[in-house]
Short mmCIF file of the C-alpha atoms (twelve columns), coordinates in Angstrom:
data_MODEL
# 
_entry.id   MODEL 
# 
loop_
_atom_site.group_PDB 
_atom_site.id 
_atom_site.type_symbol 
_atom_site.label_atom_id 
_atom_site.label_alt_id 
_atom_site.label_comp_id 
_atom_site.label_asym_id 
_atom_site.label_seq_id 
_atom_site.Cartn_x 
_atom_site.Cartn_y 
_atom_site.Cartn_z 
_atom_site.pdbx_PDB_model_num 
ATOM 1   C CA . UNK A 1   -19.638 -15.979 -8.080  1 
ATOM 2   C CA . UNK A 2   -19.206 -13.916 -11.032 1 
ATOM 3   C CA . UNK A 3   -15.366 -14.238 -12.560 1 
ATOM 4   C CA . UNK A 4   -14.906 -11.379 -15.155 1 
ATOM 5   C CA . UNK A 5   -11.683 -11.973 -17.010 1 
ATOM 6   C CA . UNK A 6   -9.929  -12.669 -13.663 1 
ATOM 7   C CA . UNK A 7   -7.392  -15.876 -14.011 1 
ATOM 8   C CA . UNK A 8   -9.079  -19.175 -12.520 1 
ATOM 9   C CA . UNK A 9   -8.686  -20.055 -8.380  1 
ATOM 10  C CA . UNK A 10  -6.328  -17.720 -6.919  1 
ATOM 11  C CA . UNK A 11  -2.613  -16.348 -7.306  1 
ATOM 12  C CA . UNK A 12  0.226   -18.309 -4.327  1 
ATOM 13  C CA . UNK A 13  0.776   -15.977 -1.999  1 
ATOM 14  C CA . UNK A 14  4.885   -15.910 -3.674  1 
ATOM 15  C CA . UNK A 15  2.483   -13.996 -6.602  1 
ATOM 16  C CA . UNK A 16  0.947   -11.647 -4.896  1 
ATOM 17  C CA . UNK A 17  0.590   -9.135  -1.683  1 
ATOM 18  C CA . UNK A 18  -3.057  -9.262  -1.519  1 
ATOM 19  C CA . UNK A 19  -2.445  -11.499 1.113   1 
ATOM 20  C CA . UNK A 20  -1.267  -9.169  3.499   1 
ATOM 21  C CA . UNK A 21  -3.617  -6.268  2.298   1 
ATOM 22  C CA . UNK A 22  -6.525  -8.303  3.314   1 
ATOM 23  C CA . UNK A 23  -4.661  -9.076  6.520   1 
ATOM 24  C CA . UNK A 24  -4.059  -5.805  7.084   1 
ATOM 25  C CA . UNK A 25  -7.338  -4.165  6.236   1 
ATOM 26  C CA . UNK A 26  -9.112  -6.577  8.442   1 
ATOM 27  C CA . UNK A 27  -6.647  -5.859  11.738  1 
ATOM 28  C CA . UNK A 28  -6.977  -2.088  11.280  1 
ATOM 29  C CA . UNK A 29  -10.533 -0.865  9.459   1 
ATOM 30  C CA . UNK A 30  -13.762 -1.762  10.698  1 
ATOM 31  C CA . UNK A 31  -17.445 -2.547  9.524   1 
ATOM 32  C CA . UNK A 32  -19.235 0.998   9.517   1 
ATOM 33  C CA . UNK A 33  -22.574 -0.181  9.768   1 
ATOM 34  C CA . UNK A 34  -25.524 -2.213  10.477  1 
ATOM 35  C CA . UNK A 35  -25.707 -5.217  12.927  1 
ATOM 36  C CA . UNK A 36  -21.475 -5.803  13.313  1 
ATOM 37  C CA . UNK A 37  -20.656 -1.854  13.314  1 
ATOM 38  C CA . UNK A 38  -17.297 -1.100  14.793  1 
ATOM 39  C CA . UNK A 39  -16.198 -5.503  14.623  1 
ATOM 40  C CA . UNK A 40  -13.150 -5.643  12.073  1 
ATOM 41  C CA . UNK A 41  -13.863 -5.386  8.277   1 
ATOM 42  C CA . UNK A 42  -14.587 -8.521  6.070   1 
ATOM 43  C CA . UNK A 43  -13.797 -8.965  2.686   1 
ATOM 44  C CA . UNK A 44  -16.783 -11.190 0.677   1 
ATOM 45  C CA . UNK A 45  -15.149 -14.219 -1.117  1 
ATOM 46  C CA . UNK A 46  -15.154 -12.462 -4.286  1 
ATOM 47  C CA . UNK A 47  -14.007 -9.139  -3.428  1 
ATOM 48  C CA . UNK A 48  -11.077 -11.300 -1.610  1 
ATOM 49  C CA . UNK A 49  -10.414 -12.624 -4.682  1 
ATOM 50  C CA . UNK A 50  -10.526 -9.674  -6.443  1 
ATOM 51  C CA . UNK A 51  -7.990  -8.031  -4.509  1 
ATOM 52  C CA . UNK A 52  -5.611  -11.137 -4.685  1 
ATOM 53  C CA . UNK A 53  -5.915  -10.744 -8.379  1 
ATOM 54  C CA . UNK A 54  -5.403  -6.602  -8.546  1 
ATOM 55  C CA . UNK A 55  -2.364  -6.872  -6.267  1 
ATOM 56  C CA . UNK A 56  -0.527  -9.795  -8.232  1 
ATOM 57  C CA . UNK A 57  2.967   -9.679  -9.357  1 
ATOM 58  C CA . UNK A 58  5.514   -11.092 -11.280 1 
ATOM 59  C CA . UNK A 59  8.699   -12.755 -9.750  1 
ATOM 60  C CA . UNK A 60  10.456  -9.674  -10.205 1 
ATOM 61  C CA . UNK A 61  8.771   -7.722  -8.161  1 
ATOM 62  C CA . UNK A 62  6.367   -5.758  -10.602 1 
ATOM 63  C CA . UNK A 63  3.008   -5.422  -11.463 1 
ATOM 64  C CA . UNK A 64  1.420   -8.594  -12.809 1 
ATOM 65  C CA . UNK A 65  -1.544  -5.825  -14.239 1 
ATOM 66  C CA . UNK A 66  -0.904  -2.180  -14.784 1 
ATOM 67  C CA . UNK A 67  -4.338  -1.080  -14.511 1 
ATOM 68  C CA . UNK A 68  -8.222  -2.907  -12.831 1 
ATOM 69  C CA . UNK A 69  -11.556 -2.476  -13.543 1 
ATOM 70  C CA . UNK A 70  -14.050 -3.686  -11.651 1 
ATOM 71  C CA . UNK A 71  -17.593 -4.254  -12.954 1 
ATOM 72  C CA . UNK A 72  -20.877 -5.764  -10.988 1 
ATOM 73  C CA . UNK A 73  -24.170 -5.015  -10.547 1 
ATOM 74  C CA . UNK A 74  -25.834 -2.253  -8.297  1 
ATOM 75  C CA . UNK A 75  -25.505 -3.633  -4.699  1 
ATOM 76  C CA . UNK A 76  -22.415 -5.837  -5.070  1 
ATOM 77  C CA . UNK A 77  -20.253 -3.693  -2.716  1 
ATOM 78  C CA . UNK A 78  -18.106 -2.375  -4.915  1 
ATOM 79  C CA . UNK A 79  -17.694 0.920   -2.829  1 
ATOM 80  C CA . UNK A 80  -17.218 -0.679  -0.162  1 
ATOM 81  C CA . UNK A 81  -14.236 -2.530  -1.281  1 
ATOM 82  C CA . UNK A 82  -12.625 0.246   -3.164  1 
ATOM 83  C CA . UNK A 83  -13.037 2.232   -0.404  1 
ATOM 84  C CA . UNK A 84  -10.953 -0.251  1.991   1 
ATOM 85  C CA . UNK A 85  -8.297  -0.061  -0.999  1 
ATOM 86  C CA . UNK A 86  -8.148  2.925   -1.206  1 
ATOM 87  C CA . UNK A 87  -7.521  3.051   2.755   1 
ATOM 88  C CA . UNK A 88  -4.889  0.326   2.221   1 
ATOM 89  C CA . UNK A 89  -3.291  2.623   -0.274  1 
ATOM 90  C CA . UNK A 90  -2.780  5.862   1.879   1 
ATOM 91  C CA . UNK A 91  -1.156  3.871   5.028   1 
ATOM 92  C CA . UNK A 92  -1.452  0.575   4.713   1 
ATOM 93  C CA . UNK A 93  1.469   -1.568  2.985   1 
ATOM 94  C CA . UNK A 94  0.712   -2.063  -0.935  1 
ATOM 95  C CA . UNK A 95  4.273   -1.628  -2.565  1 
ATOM 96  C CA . UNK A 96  6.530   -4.200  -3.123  1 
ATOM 97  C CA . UNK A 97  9.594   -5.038  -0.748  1 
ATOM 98  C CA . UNK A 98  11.164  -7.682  -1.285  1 
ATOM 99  C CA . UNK A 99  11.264  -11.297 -0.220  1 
ATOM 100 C CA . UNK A 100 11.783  -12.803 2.914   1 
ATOM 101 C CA . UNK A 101 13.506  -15.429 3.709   1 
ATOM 102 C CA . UNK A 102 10.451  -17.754 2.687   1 
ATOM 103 C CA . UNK A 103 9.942   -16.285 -0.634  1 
ATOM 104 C CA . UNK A 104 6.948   -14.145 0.111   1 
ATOM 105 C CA . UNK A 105 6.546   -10.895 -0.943  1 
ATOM 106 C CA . UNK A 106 6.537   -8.145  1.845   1 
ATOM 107 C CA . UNK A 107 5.231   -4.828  1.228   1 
ATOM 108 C CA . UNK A 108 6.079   -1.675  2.706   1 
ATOM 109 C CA . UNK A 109 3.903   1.555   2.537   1 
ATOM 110 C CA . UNK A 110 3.270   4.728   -0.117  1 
ATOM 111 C CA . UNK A 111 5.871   7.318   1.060   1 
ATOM 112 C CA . UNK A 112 3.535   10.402  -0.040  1 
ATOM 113 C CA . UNK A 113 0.161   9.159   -0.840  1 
ATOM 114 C CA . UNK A 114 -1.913  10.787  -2.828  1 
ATOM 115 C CA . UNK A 115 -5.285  8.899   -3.162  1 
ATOM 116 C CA . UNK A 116 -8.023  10.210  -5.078  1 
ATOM 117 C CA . UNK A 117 -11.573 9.086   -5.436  1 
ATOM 118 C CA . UNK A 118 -12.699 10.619  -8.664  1 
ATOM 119 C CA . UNK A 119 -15.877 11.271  -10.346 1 
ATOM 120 C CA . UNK A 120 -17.304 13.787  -13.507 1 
ATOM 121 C CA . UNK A 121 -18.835 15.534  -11.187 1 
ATOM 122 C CA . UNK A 122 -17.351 15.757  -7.305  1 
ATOM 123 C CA . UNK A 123 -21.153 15.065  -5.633  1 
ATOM 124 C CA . UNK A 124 -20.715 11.598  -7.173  1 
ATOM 125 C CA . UNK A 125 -17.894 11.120  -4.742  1 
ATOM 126 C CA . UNK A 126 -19.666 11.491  -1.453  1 
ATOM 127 C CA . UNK A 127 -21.004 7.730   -0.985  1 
ATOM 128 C CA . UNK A 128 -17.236 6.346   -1.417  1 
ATOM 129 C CA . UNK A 129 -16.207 9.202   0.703   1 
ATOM 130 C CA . UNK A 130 -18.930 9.073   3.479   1 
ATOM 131 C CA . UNK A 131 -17.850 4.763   2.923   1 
ATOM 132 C CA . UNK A 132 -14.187 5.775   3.717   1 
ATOM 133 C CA . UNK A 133 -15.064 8.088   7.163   1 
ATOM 134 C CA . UNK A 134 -17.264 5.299   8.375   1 
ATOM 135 C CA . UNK A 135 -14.468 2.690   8.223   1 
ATOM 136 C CA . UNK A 136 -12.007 4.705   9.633   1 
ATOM 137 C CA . UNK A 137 -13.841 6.111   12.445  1 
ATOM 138 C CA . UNK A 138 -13.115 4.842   15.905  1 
ATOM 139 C CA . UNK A 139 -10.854 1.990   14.217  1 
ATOM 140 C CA . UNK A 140 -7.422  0.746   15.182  1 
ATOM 141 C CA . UNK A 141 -6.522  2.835   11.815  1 
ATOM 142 C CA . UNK A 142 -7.607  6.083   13.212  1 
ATOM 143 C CA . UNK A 143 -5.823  6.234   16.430  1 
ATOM 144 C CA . UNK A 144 -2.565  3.984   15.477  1 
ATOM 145 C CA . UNK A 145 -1.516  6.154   12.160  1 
ATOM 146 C CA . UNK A 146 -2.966  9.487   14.095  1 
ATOM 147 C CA . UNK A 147 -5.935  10.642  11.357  1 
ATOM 148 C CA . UNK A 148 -7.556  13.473  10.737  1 
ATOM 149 C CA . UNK A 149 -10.907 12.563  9.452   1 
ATOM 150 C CA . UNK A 150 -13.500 15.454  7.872   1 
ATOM 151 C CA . UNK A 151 -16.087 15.665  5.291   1 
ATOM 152 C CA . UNK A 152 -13.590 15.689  2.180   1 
ATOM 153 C CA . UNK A 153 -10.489 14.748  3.320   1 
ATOM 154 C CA . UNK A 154 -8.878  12.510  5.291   1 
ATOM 155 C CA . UNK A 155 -5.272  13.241  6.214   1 
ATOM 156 C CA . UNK A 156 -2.433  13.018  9.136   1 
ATOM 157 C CA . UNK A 157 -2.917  15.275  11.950  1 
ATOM 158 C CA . UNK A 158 0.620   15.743  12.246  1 
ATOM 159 C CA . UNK A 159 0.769   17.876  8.976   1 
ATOM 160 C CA . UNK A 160 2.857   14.926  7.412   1 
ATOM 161 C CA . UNK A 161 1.839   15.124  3.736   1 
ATOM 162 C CA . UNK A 162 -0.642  12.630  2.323   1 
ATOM 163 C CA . UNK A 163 -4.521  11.899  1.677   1 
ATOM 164 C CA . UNK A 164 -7.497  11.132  0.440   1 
ATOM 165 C CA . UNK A 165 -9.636  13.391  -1.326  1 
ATOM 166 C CA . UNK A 166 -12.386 13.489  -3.701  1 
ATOM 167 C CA . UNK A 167 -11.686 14.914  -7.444  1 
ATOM 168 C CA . UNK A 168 -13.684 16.181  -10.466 1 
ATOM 169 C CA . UNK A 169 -12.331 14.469  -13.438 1 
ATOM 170 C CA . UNK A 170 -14.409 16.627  -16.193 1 
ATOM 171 C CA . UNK A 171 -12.118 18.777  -18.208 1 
ATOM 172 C CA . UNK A 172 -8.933  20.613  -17.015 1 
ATOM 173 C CA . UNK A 173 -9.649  20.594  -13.148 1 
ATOM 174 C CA . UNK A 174 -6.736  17.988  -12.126 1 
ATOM 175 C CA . UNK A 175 -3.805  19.062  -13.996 1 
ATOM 176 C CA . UNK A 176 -0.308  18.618  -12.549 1 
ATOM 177 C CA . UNK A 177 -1.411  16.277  -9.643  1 
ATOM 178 C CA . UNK A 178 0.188   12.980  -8.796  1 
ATOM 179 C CA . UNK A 179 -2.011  10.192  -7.626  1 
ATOM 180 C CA . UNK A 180 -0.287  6.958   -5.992  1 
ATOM 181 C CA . UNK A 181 -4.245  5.493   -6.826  1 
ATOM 182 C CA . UNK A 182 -7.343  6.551   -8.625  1 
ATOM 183 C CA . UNK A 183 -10.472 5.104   -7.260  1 
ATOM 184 C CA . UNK A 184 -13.601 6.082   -10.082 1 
ATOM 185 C CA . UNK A 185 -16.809 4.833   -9.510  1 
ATOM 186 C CA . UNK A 186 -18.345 2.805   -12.675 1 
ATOM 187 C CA . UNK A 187 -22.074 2.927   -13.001 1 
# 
């Protein structure tokens, strides 16, 4: 297992909600492809870790880390897993809520998301994207927050606002937008 700069073992679940993103992403996205297609997604061990680490926070409620980068080799599955964040980010819960009465964290959802997945150019965006359709389609996810799933966007089909779409990020072209998350692929 390759660590990065990420902190040794992993944060208590008082430190961070990763513990009900993976949770969550695992009840309601599912495993696009190959021999367990359409059987609830699975995190690997390091991409679990990973996301404990990214969603950490401090005892007030804020962002242990303001920004992640994630590094690895071709073939690691890093679209994969920023492609179930960035799912988690447009309806799943990822924003601090409080504790309960056990001192966990609870997390409610984004009230307008506005997920991006960016790229120079916006062909470099079709793997995450086509990643993205194929583990939302036919998954709890789909029919339980009513989706509307196409080529380059997925949004409500109630017209509530909200989505995911891909973005150019060479020169001018995304002035005046406001992302709730920012998923770039890194070579």
């Amino acid at each position: 297992m390759q660590t990065g700069n990420l902190p040794a073992g992993v944060p208590k679940p008082s430190e961070t909600l990763g513990y009900g993103i993976i949770r969550w992403a695992q009840k309601y996205i599912v495993q696009p492809d190959g021999d367990t297609a359409g059987e609830p997604w699975k995190f690997t061990p390091e991409q679990l870790r990973f996301v404990l680490w990214f969603y950490a926070i401090n005892p007030d409620g804020t962002w242990k880390y303001s920004a992640g980068t994630l590094r690895r080799a071709k073939g690691w599955g890093k679209t994969p897993l920023l492609a179930a964040l960035a799912i988690t980010e447009f309806i799943g819960p990822s924003r601090f809520n409080g504790f309960d009465a056990f001192g966990l964290p609870k997390a409610k959802r984004v009230p307008l998301p506005v997920v991006q997945v960016g790229a120079t150019a916006l062909d470099q965006t079709e793997q995450t994207m086509d990643f993205i359709r194929g583990l939302l389609s036919e998954s709890p996810a789909e029919k339980e927050y009513g989706l509307e799933i196409t080529k380059s966007t997925v949004q409500f089909k109630s017209g509530k606002p909200g989505s995911i779409k891909p973005r150019a990020t060479a020169g001018r072209t995304n002035e005046g937008n406001r992302p709730t998350f920012v998923r770039a692929p890194m070579g």
